[in-house]
Biopython code that builds the backbone (N, CA, C, O; Angstrom):
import numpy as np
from Bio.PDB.StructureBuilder import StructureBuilder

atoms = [
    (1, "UNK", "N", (5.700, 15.816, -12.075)),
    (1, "UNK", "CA", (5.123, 15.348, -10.823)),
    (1, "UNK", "C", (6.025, 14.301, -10.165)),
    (1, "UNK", "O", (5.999, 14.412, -8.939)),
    (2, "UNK", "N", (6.735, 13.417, -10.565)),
    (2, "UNK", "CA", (7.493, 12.752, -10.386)),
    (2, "UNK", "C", (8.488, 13.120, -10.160)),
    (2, "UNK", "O", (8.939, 12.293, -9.367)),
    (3, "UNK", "N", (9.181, 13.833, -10.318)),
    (3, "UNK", "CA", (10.393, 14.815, -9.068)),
    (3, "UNK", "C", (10.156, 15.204, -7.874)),
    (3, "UNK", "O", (10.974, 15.438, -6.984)),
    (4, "UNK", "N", (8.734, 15.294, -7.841)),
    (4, "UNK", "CA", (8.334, 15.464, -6.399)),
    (4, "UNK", "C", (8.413, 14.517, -4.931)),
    (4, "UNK", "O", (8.211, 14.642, -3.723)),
    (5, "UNK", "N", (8.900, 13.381, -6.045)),
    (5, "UNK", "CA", (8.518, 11.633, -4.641)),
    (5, "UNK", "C", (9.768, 12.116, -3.850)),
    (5, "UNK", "O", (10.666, 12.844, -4.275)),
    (6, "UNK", "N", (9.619, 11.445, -2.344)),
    (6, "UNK", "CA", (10.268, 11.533, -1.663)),
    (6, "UNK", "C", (11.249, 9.963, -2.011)),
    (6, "UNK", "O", (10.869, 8.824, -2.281)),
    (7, "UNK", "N", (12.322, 10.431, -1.884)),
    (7, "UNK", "CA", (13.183, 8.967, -1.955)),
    (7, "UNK", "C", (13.383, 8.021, -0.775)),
    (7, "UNK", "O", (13.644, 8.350, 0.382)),
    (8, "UNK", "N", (13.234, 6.925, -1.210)),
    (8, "UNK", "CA", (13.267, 5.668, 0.257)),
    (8, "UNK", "C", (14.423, 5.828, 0.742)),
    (8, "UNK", "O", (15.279, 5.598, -0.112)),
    (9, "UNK", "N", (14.988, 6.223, 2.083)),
    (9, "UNK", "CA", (16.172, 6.503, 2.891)),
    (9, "UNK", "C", (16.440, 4.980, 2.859)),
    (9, "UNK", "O", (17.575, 4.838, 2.402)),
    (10, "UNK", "N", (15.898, 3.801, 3.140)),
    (10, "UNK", "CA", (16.286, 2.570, 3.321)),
    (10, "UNK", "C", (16.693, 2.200, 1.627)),
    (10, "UNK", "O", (17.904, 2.237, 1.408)),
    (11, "UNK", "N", (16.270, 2.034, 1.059)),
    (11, "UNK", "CA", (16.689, 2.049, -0.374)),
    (11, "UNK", "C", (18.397, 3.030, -0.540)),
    (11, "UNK", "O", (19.318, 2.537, -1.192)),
    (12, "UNK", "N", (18.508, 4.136, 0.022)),
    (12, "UNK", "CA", (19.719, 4.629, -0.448)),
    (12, "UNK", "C", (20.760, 4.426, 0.812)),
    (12, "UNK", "O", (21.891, 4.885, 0.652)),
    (13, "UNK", "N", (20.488, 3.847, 1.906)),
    (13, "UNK", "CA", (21.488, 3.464, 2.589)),
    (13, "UNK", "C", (21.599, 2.195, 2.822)),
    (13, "UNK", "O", (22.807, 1.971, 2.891)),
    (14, "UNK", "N", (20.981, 1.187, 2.991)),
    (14, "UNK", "CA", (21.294, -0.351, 2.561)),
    (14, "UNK", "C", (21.169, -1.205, 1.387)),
    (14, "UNK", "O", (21.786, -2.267, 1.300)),
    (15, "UNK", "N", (20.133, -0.627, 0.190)),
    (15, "UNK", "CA", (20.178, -0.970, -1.208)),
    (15, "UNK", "C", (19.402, -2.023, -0.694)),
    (15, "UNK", "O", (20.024, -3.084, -0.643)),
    (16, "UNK", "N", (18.074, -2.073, -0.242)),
    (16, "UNK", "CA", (17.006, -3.088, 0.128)),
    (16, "UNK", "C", (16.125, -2.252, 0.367)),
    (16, "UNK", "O", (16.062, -1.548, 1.375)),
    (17, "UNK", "N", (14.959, -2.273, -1.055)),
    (17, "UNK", "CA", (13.546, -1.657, -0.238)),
    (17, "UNK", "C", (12.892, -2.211, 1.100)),
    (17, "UNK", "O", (13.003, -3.204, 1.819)),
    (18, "UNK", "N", (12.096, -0.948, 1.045)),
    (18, "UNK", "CA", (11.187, -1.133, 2.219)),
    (18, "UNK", "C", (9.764, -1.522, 1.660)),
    (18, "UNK", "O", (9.586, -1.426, 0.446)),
    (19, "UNK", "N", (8.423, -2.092, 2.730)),
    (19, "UNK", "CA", (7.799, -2.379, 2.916)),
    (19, "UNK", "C", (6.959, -1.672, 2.226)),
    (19, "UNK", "O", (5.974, -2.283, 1.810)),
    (20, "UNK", "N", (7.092, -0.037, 1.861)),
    (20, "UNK", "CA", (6.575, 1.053, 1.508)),
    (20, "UNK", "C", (7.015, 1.458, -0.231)),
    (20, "UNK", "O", (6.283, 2.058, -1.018)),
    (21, "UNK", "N", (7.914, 1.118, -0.411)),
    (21, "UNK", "CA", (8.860, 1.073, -1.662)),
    (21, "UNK", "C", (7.530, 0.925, -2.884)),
    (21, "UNK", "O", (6.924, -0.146, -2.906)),
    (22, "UNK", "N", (7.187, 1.868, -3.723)),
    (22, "UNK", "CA", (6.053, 1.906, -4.518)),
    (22, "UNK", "C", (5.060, 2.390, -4.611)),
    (22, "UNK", "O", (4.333, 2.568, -5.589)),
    (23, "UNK", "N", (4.906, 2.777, -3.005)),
    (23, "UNK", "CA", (3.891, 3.327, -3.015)),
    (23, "UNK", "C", (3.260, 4.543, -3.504)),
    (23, "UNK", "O", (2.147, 4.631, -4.023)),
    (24, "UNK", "N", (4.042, 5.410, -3.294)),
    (24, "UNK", "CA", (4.368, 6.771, -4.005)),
    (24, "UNK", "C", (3.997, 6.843, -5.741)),
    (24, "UNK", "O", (3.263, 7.699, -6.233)),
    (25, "UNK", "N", (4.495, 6.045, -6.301)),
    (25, "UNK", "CA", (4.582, 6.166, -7.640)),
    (25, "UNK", "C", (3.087, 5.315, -7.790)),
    (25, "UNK", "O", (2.255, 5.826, -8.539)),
    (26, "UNK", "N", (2.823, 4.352, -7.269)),
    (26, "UNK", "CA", (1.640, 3.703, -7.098)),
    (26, "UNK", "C", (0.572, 4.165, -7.371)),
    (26, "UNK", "O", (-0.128, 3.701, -8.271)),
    (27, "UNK", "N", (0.081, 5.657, -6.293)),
    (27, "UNK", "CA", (-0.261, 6.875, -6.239)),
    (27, "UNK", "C", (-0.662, 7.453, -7.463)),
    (27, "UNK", "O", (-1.790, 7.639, -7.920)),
    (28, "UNK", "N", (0.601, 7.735, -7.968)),
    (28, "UNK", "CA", (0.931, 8.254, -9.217)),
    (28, "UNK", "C", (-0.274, 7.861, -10.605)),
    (28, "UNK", "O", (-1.207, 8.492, -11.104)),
    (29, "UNK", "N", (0.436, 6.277, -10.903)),
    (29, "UNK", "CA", (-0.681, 5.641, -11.279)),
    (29, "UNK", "C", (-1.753, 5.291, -11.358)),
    (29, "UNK", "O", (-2.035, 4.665, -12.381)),
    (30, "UNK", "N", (-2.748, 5.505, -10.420)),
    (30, "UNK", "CA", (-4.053, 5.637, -10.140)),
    (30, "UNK", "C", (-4.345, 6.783, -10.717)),
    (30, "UNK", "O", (-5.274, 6.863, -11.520)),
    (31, "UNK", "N", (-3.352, 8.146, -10.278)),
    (31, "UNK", "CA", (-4.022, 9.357, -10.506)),
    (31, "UNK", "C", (-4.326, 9.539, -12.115)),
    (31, "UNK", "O", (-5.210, 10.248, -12.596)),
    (32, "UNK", "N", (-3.159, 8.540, -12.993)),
    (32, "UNK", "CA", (-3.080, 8.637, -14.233)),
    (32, "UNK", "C", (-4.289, 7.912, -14.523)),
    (32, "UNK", "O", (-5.097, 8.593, -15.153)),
    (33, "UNK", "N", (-4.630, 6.837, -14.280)),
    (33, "UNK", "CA", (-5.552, 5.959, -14.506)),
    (33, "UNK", "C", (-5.096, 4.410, -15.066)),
    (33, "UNK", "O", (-5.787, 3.618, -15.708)),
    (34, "UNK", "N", (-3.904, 4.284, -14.668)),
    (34, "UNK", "CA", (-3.315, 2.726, -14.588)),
    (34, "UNK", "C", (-3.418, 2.072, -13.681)),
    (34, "UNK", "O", (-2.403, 1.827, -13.029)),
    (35, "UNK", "N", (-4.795, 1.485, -13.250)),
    (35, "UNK", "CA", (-5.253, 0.893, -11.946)),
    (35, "UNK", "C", (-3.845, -0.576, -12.230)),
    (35, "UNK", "O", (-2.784, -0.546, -11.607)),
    (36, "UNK", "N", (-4.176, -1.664, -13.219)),
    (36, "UNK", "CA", (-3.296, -2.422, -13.392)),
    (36, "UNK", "C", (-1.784, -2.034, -12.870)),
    (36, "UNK", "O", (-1.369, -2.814, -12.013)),
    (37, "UNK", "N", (-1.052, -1.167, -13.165)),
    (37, "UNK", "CA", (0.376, -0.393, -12.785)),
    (37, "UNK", "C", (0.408, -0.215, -11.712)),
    (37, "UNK", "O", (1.438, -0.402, -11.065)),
    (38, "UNK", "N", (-0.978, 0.303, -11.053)),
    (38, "UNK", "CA", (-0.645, 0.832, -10.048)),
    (38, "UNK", "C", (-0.632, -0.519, -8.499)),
    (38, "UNK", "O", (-0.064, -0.599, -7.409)),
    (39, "UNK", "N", (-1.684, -1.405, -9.348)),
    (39, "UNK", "CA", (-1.334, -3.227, -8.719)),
    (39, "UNK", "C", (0.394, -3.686, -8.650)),
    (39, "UNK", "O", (1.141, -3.822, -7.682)),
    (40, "UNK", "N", (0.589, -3.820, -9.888)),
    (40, "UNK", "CA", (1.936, -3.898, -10.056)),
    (40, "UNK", "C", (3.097, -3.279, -9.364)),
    (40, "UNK", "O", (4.205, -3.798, -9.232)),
    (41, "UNK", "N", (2.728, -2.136, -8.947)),
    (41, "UNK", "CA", (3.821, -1.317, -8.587)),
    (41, "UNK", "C", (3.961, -1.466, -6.711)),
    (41, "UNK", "O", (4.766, -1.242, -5.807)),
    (42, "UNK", "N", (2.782, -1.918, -6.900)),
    (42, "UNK", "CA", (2.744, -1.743, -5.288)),
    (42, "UNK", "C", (1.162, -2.022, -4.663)),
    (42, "UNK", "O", (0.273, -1.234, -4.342)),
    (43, "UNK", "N", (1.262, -3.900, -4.644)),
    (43, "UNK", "CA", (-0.229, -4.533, -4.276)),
    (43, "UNK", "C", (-0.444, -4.290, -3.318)),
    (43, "UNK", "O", (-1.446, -5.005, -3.280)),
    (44, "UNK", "N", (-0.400, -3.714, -2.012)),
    (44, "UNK", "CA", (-1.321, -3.324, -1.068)),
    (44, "UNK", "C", (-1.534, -2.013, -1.345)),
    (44, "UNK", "O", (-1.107, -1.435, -0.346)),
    (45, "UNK", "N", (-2.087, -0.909, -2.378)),
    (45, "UNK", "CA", (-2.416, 0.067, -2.710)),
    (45, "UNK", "C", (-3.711, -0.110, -2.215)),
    (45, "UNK", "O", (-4.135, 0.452, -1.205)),
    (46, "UNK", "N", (-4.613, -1.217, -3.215)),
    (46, "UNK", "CA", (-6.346, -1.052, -2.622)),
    (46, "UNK", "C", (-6.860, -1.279, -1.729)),
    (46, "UNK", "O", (-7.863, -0.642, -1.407)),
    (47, "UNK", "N", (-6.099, -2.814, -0.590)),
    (47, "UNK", "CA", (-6.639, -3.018, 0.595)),
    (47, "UNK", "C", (-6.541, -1.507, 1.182)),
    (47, "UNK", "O", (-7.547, -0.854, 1.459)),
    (48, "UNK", "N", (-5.019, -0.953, 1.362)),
    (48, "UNK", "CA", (-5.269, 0.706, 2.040)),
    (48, "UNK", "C", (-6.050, 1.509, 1.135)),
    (48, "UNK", "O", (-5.236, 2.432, 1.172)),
    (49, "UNK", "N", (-6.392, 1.676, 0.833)),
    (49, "UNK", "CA", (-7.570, 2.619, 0.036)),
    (49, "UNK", "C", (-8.624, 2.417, 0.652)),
    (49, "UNK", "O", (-9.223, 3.216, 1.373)),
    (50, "UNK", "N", (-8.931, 1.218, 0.368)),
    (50, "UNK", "CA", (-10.434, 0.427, 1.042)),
    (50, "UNK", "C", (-10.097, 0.776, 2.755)),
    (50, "UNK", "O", (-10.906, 1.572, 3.232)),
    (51, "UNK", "N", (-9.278, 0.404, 3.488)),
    (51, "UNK", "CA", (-9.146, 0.733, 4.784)),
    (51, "UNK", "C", (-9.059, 2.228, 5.012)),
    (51, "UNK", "O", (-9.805, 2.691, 5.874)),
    (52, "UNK", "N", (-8.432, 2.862, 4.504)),
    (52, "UNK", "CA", (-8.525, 4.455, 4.482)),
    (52, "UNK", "C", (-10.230, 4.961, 4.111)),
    (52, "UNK", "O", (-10.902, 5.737, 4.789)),
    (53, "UNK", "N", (-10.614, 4.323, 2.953)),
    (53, "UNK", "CA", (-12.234, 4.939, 2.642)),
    (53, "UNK", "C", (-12.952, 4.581, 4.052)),
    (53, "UNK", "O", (-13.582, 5.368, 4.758)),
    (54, "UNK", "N", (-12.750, 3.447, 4.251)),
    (54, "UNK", "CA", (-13.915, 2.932, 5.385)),
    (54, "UNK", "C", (-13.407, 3.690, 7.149)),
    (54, "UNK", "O", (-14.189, 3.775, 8.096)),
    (55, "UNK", "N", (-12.654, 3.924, 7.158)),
    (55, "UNK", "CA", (-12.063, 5.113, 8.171)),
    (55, "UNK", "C", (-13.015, 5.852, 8.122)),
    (55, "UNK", "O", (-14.038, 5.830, 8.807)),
    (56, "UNK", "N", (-12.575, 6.856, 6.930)),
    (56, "UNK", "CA", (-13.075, 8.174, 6.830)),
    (56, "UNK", "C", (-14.800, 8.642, 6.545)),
    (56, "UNK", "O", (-15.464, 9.678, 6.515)),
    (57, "UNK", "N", (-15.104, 6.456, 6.283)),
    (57, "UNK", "CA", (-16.667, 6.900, 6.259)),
    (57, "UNK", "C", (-17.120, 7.125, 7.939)),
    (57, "UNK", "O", (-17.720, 7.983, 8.588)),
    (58, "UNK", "N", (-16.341, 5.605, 8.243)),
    (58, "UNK", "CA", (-16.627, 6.045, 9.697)),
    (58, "UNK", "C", (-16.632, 6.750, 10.442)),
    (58, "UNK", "O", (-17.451, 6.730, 11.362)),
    (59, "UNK", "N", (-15.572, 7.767, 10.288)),
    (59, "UNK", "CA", (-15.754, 8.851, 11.436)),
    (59, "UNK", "C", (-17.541, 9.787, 11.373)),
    (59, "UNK", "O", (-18.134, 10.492, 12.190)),
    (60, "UNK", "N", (-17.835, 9.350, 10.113)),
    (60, "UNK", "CA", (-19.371, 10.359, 10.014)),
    (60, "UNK", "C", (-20.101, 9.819, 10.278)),
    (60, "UNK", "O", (-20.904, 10.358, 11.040)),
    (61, "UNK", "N", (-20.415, 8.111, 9.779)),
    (61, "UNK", "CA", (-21.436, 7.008, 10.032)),
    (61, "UNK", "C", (-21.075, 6.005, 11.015)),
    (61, "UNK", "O", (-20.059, 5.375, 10.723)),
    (62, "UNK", "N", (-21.386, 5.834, 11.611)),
    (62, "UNK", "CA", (-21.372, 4.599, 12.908)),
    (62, "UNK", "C", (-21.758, 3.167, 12.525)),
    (62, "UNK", "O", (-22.918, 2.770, 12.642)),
    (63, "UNK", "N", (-20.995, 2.579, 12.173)),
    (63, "UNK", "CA", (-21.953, 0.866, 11.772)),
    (63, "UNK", "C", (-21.690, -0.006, 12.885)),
    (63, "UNK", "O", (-20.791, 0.114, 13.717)),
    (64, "UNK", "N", (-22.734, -1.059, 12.795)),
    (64, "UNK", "CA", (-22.806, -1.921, 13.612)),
    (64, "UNK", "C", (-21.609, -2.984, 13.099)),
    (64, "UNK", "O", (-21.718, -3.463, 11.970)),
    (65, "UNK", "N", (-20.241, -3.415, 14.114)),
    (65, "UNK", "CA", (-19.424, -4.367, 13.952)),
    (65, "UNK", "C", (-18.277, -3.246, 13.261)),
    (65, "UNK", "O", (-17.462, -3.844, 12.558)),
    (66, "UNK", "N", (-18.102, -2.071, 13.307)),
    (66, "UNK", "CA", (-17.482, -1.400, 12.873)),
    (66, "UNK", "C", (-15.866, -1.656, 13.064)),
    (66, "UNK", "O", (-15.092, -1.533, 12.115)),
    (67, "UNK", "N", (-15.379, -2.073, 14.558)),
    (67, "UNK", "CA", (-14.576, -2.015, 14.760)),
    (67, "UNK", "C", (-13.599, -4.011, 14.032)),
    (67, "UNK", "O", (-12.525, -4.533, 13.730)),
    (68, "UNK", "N", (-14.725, -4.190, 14.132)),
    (68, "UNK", "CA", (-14.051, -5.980, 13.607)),
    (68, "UNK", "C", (-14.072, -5.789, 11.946)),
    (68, "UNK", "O", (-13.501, -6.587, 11.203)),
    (69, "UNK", "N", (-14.759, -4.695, 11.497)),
    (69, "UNK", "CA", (-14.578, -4.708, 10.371)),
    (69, "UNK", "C", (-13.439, -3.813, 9.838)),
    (69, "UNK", "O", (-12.984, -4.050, 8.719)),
    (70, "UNK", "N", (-12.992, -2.868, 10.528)),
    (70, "UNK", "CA", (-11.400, -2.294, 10.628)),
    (70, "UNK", "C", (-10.847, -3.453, 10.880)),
    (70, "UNK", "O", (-11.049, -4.210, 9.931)),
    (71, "UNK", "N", (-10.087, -4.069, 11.935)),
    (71, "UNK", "CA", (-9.239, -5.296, 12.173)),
    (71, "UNK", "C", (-9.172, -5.772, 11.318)),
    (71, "UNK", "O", (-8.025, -5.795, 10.873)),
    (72, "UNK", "N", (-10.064, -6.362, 10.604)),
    (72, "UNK", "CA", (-10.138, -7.414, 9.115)),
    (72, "UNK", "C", (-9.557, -6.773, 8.275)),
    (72, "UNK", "O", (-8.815, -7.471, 7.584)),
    (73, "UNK", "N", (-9.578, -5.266, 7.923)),
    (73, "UNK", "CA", (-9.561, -4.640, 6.692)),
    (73, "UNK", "C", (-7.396, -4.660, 7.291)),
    (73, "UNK", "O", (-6.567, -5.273, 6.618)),
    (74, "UNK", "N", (-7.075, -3.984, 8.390)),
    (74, "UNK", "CA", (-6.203, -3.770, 8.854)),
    (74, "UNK", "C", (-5.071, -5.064, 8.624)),
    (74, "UNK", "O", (-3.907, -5.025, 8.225)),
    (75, "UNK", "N", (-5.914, -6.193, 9.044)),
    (75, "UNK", "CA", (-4.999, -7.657, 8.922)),
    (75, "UNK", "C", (-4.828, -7.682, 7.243)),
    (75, "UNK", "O", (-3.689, -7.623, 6.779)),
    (76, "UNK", "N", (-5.742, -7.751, 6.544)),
    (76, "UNK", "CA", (-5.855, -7.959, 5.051)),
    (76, "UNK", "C", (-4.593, -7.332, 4.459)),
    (76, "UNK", "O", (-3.698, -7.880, 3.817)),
    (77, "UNK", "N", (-4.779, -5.620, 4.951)),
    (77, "UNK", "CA", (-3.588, -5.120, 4.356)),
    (77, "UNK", "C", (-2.269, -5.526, 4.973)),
    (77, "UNK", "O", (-1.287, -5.389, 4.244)),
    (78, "UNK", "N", (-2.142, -5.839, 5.778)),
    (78, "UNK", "CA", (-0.622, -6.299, 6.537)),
    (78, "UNK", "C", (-0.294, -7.579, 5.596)),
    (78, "UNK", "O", (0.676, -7.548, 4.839)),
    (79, "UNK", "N", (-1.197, -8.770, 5.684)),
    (79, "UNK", "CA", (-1.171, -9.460, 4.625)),
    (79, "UNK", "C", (-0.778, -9.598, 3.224)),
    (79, "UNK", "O", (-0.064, -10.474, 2.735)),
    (80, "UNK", "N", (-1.228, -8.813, 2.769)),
    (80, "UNK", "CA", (-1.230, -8.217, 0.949)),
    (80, "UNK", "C", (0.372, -7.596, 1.629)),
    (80, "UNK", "O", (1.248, -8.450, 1.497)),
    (81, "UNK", "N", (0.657, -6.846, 2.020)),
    (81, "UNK", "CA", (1.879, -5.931, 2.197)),
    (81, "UNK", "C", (3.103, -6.749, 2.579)),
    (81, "UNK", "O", (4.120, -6.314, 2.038)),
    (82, "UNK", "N", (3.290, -7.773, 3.331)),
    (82, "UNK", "CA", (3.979, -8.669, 3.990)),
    (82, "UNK", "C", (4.281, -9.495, 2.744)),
    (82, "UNK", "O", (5.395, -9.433, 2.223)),
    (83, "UNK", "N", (3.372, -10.217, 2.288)),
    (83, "UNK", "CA", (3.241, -11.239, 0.977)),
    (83, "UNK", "C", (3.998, -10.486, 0.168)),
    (83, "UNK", "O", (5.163, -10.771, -0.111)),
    (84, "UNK", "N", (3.438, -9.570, -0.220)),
    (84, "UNK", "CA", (4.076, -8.359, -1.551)),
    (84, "UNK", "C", (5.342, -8.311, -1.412)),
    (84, "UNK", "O", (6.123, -8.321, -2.363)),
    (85, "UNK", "N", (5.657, -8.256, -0.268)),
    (85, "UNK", "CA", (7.120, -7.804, 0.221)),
    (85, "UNK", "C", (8.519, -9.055, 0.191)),
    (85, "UNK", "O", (9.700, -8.989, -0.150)),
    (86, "UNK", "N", (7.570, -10.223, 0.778)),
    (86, "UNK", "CA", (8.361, -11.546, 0.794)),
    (86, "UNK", "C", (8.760, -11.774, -1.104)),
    (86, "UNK", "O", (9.752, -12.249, -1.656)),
    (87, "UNK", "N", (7.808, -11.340, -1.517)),
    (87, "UNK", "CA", (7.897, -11.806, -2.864)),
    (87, "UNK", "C", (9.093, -11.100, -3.679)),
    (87, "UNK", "O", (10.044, -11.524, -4.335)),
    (88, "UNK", "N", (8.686, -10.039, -3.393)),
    (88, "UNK", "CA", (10.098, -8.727, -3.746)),
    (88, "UNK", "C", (11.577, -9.137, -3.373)),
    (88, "UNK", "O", (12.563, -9.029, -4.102)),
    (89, "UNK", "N", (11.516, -9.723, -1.836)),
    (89, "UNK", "CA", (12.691, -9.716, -1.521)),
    (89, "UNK", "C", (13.460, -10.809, -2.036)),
    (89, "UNK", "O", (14.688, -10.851, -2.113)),
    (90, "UNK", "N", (12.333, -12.019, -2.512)),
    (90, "UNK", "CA", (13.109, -13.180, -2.968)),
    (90, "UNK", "C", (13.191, -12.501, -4.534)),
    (90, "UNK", "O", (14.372, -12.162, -4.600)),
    (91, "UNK", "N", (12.717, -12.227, -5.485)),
    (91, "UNK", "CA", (13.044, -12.377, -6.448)),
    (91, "UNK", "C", (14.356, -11.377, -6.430)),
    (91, "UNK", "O", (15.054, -11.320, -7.443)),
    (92, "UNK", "N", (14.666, -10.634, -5.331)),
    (92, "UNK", "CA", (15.634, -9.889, -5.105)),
    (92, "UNK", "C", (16.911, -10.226, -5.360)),
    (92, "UNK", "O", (17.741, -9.731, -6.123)),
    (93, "UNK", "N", (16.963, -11.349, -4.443)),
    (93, "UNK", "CA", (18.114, -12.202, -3.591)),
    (93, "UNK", "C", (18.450, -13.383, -4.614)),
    (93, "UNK", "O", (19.398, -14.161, -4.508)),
    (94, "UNK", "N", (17.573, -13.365, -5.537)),
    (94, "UNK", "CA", (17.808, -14.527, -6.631)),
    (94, "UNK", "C", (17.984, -14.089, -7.603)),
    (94, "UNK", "O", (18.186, -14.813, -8.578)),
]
sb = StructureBuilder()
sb.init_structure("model")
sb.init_model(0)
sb.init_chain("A")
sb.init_seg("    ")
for serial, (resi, resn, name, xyz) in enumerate(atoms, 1):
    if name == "N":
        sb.init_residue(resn, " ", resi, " ")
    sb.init_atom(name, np.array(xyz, "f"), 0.0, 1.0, " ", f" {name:<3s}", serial, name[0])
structure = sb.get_structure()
């Protein structure tokens, strides 16, 4: 299954992941059942999960505050993903 990932183009032409870098295998890990690994590998996995579930409930159920409760979920993950990322790049560079 793992021959199947697509490889990070930014990873093989500047040798600096991307923002996205993990996710894939991330994936992976869940499907295995290494929720922990799959933290590790790539911490904004659950905020998007959680933002992806609550999407896809929404399109069937309508809630009240629906849309501020996307934004939140939306900022959260930019957050978690940004952080994740700053963190990567320094232990990178050091």
């Amino acid at each position: 299954m793992e021959d199947l990932l697509l490889p990070c183009l930014n990873k093989q032409l500047f040798g600096i992941e991307c923002y996205g870098c993990g996710g894939q295998r991330s994936v992976l890990l869940l499907l295995k059942g290494d929720f922990n690994g799959a933290f590790l590998m790539f911490p904004a996995i659950y905020p998007i999960l959680i933002l992806l579930g609550f999407v896809i409930i929404n399109l069937f159920f309508k809630f009240q505050k629906d849309y501020f409760i996307k934004i939140t979920l939306i900022l959260v993950t930019a957050v978690v993903l940004a952080a994740s990322y700053l963190i990567k790049m320094y232990h990178f560079f050091n």
